[in-house]
Backbone bond lengths (Angstrom), bond angles and torsions (degrees), N, CA, C in turn:
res aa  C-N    CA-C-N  psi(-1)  N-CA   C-N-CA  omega(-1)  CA-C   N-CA-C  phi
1 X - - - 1.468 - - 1.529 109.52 -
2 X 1.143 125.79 142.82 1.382 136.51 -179.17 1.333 103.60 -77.25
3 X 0.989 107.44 137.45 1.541 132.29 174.42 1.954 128.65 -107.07
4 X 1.277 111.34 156.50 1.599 106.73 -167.65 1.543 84.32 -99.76
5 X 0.993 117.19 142.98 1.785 119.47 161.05 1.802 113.37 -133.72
6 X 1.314 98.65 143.29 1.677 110.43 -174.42 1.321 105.37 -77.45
7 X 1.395 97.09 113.14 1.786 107.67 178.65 1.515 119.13 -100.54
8 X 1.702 111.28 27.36 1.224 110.05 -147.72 1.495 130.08 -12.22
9 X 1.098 101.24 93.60 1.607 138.12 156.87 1.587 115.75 -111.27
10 X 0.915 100.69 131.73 2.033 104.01 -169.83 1.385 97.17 -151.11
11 X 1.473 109.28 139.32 2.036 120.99 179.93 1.722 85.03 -119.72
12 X 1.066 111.89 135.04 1.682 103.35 169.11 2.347 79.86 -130.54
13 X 1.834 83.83 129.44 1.154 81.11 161.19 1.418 146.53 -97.36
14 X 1.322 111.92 112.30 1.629 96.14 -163.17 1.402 117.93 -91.75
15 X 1.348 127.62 10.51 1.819 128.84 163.22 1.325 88.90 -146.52
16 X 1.389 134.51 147.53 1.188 156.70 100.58 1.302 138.33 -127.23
17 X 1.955 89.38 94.58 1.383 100.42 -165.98 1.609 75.91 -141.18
18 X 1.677 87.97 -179.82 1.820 116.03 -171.79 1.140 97.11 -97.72
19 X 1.449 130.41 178.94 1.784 137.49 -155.35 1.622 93.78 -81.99
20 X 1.023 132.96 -23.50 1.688 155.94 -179.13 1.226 97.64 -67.07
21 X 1.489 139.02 -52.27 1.242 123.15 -145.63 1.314 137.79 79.33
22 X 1.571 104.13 20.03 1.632 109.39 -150.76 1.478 103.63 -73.72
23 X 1.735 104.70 137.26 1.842 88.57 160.33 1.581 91.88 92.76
24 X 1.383 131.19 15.64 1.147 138.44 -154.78 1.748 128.45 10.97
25 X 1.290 109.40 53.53 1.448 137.81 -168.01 1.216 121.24 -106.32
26 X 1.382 114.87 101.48 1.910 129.95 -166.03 1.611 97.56 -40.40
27 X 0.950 82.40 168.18 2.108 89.44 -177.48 1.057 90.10 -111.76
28 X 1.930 101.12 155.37 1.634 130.25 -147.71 2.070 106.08 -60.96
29 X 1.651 95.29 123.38 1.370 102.65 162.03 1.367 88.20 -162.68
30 X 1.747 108.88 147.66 1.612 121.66 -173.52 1.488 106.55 -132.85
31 X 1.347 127.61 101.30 1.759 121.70 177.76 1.643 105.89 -69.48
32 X 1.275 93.97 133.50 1.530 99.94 -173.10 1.657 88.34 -117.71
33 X 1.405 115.96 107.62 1.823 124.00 170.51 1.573 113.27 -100.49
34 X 1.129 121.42 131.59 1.571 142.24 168.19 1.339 106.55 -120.86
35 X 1.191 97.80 173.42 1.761 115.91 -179.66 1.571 101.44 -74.67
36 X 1.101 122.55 -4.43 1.378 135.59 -154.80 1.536 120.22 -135.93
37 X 1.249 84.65 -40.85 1.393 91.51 -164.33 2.052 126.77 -115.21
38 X 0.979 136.45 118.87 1.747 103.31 179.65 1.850 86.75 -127.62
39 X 1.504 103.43 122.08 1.370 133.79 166.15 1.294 142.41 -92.72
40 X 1.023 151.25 69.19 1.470 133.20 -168.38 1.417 109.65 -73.75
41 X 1.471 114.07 144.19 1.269 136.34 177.64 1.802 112.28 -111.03
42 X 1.195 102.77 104.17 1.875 110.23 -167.74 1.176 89.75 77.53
43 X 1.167 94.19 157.75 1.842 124.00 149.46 1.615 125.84 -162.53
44 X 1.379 105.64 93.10 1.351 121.79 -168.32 1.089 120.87 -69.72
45 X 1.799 149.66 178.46 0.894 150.71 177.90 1.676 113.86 -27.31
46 X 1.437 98.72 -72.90 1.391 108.26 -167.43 1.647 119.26 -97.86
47 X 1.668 104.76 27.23 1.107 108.20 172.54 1.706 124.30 -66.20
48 X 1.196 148.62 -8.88 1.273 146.31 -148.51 1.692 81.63 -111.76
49 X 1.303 133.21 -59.43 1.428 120.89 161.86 1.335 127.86 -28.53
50 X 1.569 123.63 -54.66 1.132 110.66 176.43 1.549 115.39 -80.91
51 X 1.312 127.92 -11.04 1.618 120.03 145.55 1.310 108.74 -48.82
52 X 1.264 137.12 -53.55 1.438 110.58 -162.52 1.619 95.36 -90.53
53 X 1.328 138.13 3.16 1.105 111.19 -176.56 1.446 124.93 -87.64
54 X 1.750 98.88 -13.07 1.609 133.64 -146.87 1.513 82.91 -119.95
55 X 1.536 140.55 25.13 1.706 122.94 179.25 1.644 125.98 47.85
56 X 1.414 102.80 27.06 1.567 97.74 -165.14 1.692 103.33 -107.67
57 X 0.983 115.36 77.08 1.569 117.35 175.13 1.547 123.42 -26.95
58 X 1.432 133.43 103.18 0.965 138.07 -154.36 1.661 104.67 -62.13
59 X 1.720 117.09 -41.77 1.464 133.30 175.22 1.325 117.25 -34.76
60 X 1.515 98.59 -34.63 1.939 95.80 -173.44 1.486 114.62 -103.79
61 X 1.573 116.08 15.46 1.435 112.20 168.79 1.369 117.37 -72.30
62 X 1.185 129.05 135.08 1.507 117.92 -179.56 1.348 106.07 -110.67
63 X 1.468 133.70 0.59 1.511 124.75 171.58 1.558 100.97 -168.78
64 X 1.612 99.78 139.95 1.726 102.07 154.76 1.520 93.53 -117.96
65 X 1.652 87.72 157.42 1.537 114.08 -175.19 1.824 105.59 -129.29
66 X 1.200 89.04 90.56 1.779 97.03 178.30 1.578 126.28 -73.79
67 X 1.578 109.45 122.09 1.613 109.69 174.18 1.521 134.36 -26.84
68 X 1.607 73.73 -74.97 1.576 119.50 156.80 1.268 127.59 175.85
69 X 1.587 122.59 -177.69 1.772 118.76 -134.72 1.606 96.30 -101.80
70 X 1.180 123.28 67.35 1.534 124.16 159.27 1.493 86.71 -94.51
71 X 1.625 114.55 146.79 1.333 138.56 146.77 1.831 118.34 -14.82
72 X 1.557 89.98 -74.52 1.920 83.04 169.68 1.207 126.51 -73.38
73 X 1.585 123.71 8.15 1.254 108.63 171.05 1.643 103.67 -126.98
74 X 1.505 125.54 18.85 1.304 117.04 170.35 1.831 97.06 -141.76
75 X 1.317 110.46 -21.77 1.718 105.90 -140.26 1.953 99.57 -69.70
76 X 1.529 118.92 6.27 1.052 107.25 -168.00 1.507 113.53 -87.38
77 X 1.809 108.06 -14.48 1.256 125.09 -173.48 1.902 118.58 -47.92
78 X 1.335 120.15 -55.79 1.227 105.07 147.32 1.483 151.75 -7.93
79 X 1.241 97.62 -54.05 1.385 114.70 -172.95 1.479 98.29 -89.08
80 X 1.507 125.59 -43.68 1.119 136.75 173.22 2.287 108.62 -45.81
81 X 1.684 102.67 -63.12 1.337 96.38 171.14 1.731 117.63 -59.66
82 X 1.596 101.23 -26.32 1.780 88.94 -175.46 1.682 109.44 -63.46
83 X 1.343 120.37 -37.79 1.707 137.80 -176.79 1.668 94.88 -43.54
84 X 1.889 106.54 -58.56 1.414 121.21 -170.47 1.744 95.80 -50.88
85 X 1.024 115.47 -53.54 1.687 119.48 -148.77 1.520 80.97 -63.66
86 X 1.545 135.78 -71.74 1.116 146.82 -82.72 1.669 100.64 -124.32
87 X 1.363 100.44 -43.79 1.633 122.74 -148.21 1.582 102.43 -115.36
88 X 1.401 110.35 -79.62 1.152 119.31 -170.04 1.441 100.60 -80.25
89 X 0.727 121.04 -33.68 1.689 108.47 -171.90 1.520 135.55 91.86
90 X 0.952 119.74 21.13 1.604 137.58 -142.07 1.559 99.29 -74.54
91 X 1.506 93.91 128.72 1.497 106.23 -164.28 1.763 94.25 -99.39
92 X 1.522 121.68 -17.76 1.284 120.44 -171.72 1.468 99.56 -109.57
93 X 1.521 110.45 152.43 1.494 130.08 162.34 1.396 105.84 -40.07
94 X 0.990 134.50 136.75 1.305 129.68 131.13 1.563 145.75 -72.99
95 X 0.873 133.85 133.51 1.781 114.55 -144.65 1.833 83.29 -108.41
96 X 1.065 123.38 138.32 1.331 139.37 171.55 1.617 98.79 -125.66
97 X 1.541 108.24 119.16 1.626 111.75 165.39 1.326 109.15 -116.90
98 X 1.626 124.04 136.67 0.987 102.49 -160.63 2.058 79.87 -177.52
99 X 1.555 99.37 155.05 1.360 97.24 -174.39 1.593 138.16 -60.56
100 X 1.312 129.51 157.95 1.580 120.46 -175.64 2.065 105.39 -30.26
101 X 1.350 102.03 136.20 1.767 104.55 -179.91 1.296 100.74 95.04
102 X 1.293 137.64 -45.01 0.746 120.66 174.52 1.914 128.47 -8.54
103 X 1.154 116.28 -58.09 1.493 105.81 -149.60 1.974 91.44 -78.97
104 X 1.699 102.22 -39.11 1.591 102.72 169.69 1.838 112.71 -49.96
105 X 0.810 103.05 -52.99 1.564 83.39 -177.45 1.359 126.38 -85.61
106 X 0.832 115.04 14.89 1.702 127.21 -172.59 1.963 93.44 -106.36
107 X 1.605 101.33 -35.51 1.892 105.07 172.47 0.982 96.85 -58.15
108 X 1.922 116.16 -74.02 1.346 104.12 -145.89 1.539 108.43 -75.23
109 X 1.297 132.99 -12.24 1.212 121.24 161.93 1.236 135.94 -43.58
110 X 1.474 109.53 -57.40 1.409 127.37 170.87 1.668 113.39 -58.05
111 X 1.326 119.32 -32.38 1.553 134.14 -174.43 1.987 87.01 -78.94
112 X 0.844 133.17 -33.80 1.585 117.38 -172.16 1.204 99.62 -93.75
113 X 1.326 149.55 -10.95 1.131 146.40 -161.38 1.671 102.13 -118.60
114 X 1.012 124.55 -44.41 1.683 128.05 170.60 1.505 97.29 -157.02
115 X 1.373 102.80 102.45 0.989 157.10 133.78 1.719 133.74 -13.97
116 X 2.066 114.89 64.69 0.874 114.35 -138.00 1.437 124.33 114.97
117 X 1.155 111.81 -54.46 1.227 124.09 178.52 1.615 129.86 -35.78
118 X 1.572 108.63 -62.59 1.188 111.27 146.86 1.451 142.18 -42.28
119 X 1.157 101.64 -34.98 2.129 96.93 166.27 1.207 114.02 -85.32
120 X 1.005 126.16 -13.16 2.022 131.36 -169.76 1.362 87.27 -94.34
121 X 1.024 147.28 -58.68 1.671 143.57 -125.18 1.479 100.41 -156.27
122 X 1.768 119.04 -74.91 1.620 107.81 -146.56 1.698 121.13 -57.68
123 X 1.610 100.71 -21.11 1.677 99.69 -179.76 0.903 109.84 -62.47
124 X 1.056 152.42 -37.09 1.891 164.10 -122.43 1.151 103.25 -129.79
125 X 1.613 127.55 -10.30 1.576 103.63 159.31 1.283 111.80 -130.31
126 X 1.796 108.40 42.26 1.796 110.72 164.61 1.875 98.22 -141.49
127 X 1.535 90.24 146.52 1.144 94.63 171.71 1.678 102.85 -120.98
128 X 1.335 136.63 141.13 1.149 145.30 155.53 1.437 135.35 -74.32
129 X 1.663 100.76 122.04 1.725 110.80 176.55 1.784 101.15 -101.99
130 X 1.381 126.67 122.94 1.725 109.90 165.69 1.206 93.00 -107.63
131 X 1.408 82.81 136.18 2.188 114.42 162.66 1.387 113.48 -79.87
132 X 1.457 90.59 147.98 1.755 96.93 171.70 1.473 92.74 -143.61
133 X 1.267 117.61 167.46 1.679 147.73 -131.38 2.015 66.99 -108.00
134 X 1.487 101.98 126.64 1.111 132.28 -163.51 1.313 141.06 51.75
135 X 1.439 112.58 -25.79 1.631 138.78 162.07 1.239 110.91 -30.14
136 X 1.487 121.37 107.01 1.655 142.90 -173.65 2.079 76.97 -82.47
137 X 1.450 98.37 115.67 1.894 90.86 143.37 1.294 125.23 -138.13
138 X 1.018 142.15 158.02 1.607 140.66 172.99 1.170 116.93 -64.26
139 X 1.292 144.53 137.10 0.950 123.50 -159.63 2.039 82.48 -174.91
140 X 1.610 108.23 105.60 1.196 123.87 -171.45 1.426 119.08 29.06
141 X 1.242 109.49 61.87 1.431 116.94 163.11 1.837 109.82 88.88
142 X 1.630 115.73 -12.40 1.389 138.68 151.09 1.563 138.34 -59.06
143 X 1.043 142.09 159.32 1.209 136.13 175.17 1.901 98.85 -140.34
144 X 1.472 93.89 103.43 1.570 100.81 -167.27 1.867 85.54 -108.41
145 X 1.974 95.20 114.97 1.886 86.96 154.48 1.716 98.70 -121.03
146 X 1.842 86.48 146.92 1.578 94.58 -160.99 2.057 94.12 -98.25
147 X 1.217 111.08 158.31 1.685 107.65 178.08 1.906 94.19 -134.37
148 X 1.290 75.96 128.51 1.761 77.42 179.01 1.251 98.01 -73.55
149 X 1.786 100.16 159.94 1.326 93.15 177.64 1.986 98.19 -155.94
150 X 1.122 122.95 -127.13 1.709 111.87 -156.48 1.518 98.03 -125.93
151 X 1.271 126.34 71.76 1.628 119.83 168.93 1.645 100.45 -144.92
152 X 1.308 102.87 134.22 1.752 118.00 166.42 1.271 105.36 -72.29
153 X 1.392 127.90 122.39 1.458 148.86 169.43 1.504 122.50 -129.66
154 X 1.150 110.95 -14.32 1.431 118.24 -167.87 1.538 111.28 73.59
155 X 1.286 110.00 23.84 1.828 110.91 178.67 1.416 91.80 -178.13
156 X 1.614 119.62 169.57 1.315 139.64 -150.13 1.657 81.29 -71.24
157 X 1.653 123.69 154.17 1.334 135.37 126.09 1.139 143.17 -140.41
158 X 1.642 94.11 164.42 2.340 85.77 -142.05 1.464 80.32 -130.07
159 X 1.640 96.39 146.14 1.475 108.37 139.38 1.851 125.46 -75.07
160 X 1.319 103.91 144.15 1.807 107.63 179.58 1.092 118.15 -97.21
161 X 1.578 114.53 140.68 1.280 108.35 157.52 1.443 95.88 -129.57
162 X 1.799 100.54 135.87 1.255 104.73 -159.11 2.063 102.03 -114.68
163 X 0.996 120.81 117.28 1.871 108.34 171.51 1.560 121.83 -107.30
164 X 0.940 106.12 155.36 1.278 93.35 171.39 1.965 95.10 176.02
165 X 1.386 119.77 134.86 1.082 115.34 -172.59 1.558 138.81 89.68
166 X 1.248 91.94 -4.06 1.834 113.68 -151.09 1.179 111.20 78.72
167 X 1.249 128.31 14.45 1.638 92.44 178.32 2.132 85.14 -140.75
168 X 1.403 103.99 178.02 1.754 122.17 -129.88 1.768 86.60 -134.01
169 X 1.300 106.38 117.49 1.799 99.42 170.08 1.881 90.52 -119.41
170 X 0.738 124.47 136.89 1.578 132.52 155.28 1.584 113.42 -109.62
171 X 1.459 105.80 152.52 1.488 117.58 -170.18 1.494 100.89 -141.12
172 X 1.204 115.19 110.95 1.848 107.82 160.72 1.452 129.07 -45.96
173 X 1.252 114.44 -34.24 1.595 146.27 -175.66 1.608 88.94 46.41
174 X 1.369 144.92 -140.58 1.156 141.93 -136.42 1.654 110.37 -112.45
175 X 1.522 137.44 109.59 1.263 112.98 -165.99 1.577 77.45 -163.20
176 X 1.902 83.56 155.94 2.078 109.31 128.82 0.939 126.34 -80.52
177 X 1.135 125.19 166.59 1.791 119.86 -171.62 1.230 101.13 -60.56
178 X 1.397 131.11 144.60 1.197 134.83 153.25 1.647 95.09 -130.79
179 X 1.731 107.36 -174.69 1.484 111.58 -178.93 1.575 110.33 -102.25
180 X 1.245 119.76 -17.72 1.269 139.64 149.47 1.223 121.61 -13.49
181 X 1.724 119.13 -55.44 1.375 122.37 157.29 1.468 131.52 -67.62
182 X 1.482 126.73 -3.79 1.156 112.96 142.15 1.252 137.69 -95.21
183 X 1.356 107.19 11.13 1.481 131.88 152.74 1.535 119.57 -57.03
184 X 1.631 102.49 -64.17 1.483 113.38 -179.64 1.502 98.94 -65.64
185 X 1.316 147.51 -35.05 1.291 129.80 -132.96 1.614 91.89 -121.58
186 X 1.398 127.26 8.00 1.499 125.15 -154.47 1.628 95.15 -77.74
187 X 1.438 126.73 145.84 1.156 110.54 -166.33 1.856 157.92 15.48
188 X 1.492 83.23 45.85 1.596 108.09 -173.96 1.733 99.67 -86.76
189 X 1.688 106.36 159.09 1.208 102.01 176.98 1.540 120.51 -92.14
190 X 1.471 113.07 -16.32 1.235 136.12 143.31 1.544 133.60 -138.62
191 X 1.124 111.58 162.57 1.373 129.31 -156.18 1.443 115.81 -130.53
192 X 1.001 115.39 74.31 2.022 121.73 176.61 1.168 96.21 -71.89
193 X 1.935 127.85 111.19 1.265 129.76 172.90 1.837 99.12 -128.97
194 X 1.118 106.28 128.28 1.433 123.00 167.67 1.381 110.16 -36.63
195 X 1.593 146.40 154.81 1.239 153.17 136.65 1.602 91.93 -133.92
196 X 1.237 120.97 100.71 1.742 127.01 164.09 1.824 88.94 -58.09
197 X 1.225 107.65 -71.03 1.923 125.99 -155.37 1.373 113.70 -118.52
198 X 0.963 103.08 142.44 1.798 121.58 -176.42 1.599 101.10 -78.65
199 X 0.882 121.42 -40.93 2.114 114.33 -165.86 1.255 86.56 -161.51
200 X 1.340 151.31 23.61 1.502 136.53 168.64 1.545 119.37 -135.72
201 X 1.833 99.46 115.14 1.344 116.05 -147.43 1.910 94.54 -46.59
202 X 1.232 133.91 178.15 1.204 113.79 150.57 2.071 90.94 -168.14
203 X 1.279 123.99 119.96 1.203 139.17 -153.23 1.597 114.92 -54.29
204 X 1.414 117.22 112.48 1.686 120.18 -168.09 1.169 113.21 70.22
205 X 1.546 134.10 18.59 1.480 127.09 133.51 1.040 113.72 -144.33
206 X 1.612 102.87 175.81 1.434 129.66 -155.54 1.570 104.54 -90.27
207 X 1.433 104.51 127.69 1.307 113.68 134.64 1.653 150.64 -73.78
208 X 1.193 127.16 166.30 1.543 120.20 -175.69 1.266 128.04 -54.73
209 X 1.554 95.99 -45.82 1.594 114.93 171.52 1.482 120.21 -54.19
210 X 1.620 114.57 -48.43 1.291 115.84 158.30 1.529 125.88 -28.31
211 X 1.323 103.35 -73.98 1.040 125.84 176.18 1.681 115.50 -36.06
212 X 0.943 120.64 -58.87 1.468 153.63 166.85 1.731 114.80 -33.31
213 X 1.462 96.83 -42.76 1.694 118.71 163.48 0.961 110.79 -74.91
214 X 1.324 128.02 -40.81 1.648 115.03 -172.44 1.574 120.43 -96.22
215 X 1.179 91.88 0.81 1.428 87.45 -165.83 1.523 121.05 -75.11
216 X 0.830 114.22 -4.23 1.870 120.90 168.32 1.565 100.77 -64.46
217 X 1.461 111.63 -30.75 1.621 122.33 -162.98 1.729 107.58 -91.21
218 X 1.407 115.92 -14.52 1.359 111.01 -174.62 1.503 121.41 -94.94
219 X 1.056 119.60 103.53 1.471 119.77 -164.31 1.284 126.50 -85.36
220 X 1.129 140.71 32.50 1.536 159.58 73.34 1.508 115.57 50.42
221 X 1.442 128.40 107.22 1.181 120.08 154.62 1.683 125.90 -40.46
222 X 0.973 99.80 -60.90 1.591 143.44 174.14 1.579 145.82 -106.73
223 X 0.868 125.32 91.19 1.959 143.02 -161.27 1.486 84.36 -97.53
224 X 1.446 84.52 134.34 1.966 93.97 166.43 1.348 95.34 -156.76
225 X 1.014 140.78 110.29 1.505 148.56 157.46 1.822 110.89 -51.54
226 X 1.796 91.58 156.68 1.295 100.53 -172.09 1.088 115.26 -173.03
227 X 1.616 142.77 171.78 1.458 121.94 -157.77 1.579 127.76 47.96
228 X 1.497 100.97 51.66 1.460 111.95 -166.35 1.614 82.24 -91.34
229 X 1.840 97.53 153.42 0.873 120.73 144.90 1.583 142.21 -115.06
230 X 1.258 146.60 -165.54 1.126 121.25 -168.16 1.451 124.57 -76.64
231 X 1.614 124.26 -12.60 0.953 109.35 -172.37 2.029 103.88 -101.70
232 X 1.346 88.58 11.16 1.765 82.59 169.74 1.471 116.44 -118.19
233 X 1.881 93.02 12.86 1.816 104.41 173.78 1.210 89.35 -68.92
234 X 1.634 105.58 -72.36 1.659 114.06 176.57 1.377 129.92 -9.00
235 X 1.741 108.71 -23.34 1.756 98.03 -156.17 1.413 85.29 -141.54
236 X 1.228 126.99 -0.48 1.394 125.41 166.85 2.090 133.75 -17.15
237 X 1.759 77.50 -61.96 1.749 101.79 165.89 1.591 114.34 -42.43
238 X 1.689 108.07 -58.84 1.183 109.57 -144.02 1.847 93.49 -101.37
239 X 1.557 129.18 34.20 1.249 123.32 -174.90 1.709 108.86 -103.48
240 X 0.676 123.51 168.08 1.721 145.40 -169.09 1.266 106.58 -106.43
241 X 1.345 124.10 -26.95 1.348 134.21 167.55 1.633 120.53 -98.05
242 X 1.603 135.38 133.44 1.170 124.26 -169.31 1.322 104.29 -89.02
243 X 1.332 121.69 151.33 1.123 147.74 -171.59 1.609 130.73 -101.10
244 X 1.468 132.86 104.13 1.541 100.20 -171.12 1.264 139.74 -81.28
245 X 1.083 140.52 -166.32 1.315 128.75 -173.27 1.821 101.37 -159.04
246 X 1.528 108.43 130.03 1.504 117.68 171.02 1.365 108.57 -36.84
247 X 1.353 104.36 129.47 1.741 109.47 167.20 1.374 103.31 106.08
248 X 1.571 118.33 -34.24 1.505 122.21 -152.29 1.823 92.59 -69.62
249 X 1.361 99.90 143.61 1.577 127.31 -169.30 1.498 92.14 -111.38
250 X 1.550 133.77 119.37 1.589 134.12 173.75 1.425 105.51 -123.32
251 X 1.282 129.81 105.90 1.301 145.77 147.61 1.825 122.13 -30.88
252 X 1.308 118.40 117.91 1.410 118.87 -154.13 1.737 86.38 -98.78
253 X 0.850 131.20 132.68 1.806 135.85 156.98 1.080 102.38 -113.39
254 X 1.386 123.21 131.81 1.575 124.08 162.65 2.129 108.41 -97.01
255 X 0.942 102.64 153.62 1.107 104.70 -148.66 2.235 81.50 -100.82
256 X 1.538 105.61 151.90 1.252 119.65 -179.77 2.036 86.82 -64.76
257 X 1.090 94.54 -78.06 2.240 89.44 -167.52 1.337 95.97 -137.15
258 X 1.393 116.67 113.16 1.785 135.21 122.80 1.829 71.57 125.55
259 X 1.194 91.53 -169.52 1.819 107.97 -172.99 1.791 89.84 -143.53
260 X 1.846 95.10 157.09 1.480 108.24 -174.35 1.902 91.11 -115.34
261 X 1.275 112.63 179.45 2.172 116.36 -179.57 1.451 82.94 -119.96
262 X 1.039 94.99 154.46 1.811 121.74 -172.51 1.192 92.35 -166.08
């Protein structure tokens, strides 16, 4: 009989919330830890808070890997290089992968927000990976392939599938349904998929019900919703699908052969 074995791999989530904050829930960032490796996946406004709130030393991240460039899922990076410049001290690049524009808007961001900042210090402690819509790249000891998928950002956005270790994290990051995500998520050991809304259409993301349809189709060890909004705080309790929650620490098992849905 096949067996689950601990590959220590661990995602502890430290935001999963909607651009709102609803439910008073940090906006989307996911630490992805290996024996090898420590990754962040997004990093939203108020992500550098929930690092320090969650014990996660900002010094030992060696890469974020961005969806795409909405505010709650990148705008925390700033604050993140000011910590580097300021605090921690970071003698290494930081590798940010993240879609075409990337490195422009991450300048002029940081340039409207502190002012300067970027030519004295923030260039010099990031180095840049760009994704493209299927493109396997390495990316600190990772193998991130990105799948475009259905959200307005003003730049490409992808769902991830992230490896590293043997074992498979997938992320919806911001979308309408497309089929794309059972692309990214096809035998993953987990699956971070957005539900903004339970039954109310709302433009380039997913609702519950969606979700709910496909799910015979998602081949996923593991479904955990995220990017809730308020009316799927409301219904959280009573869902069939698990839900995440700030702080929550998820243990990765790779499975001996094939994966079971839970």
């Amino acid at each position: 009989m096949p067996r689950n074995t601990r590959s220590d791999v661990s995602v502890r989530v430290l935001g999963c919330g909607d651009a709102f904050g609803s439910g008073g829930r940090s906006h989307t960032s996911f630490y992805l830890q290996t024996p090898t490796t420590r990754l962040l996946i997004d990093f939203g406004a108020s992500a550098l808070v929930s690092m320090h709130r969650f014990g996660v030393d900002p010094g030992t991240i060696d890469a974020v890997v961005l969806s795409h460039l909405h505010g709650d899922h990148f705008g925390g990076l700033p604050f993140l290089l000011l910590d580097a410049a300021f605090v921690t001290r970071r003698t290494r690049p930081l590798i940010i992968a993240g879609p075409r524009g990337t490195p422009d808007r991450l300048r002029r961001t940081t340039e409207l927000l502190f002012p300067a900042f970027w030519r004295t210090h923030g260039r010099s402690h990031v180095r840049f990976i760009e994704l493209a819509d299927r493109r396997p790249r390495q990316v600190a000891g990772a193998t991130v392939t990105p799948f475009a998928v259905v959200h307005k950002s003003g730049a490409p956005a992808f769902a991830l599938r992230v490896s590293c270790n043997g074992c498979t994290v997938a992320y919806s990051g911001d979308t309408a349904w497309t089929d794309a995500l059972l692309e990214a998520a096809r035998d993953a050991d987990l699956f971070l998929c957005e539900a903004s809304s339970f039954a109310t259409p709302i433009p380039y993301h997913l609702m519950y019900q969606t979700i709910a349809a496909h799910r015979k189709d998602i081949r996923a060890a593991r479904l955990v919703l995220t990017h809730l909004g308020p009316e799927m705080l409301s219904r959280r309790s009573k869902l069939a699908v698990e839900c995440a929650t700030d702080g929550q620490r998820i243990a990765i098992r790779r499975r001996a052969t094939g994966h079971s849905k839970r």
